[in-house]
C-alpha positions in Angstrom: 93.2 96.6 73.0 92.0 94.4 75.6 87.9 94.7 76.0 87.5 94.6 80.0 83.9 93.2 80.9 82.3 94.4 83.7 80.9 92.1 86.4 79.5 92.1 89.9 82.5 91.3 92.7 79.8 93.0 95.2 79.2 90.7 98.2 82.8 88.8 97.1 83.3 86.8 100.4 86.8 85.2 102.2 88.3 82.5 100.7 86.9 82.8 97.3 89.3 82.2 94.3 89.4 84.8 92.2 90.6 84.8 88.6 92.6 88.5 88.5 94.8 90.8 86.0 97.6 91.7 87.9 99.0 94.0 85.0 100.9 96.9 86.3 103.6 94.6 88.0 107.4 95.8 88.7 110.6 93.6 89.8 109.4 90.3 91.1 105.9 91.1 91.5 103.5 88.3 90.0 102.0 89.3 87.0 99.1 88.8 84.3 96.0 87.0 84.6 96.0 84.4 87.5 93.9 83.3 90.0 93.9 84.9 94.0 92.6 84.0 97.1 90.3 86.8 98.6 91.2 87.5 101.8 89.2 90.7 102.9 86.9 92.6 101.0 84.9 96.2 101.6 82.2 97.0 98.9 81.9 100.5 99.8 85.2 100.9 98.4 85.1 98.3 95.8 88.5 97.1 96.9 89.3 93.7 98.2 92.6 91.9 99.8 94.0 89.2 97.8 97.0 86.5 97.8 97.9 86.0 94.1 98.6 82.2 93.0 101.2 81.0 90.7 101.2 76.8 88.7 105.2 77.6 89.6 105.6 75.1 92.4 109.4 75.7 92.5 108.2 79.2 94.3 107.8 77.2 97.0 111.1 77.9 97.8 110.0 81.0 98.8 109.1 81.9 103.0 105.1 82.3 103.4 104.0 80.0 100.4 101.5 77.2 100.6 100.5 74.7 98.1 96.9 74.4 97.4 95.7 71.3 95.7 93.2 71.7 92.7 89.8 70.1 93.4 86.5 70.6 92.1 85.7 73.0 95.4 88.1 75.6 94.6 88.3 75.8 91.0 91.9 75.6 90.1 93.1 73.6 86.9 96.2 72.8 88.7 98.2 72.2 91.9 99.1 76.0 93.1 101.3 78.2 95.2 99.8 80.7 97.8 102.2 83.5 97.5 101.2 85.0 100.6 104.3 87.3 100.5 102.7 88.8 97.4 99.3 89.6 99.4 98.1 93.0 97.8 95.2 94.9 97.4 92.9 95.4 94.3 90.2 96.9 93.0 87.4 95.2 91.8 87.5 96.2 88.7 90.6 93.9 88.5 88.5 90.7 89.0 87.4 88.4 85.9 85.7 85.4 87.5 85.2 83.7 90.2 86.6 80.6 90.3 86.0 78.7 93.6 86.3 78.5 97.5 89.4 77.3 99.2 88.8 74.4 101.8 88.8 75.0 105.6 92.4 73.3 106.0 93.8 76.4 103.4 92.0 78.8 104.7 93.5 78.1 108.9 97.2 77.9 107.3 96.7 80.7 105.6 95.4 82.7 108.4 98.5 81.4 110.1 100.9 82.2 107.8 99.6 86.1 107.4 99.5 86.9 111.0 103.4 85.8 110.7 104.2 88.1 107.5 102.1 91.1 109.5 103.3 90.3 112.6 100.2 90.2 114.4 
């Protein structure tokens, strides 16, 4: 049985990366341990609004991705998708470490991109 560890996410700001367990997934959703960009959070709730990432740069394909490039700012260990058609919501208690911040450039095209999948 998997030992979960608990740790403070309180105070988790935007634009953090996020490793996550994403492990209740059904169809295409992405699934397993991964890292996610944090996109809104409310501590009173202990909840917080996340874009999953996947190493799959084929998903790319895909409408509403962007490629993030690993550097030593954000934490990733490799070149990533934003699957910002896979945004979700989580609780905290789903969050194993963080990882990093995204850089400003991201964090504008992502902004972009969302208000396109919400249409807002």
């Amino acid at each position: 049985m998997l030992k979960v560890t608990k740790i403070s996410v309180k105070g988790t700001k935007i634009c953090e990366i996020w490793t996550v367990r994403l492990s209740d997934a059904v169809g295409h959703e992405q699934s397993g341990q991964r890292p996610a960009i944090v996109c809104a959070s409310i501590d009173s709730i202990g909840i917080a609004f996340v874009i999953p990432l996947t190493t799959q740069l084929d998903a790319s394909r895909f409408p509403l991705t962007l490629k993030i490039e690993k550097s030593p700012e954000n934490g990733l260990d490799e070149d990533s998708i934003a699957m910002i058609f896979q945004a979700r919501a989580l609780s905290y208690n789903r969050f194993v470490r963080r990882r990093g911040v995204i850089e400003v450039k991201y964090h504008e095209l992502i902004k972009a991109l969302l208000k396109k999948y919400l249409n807002i």
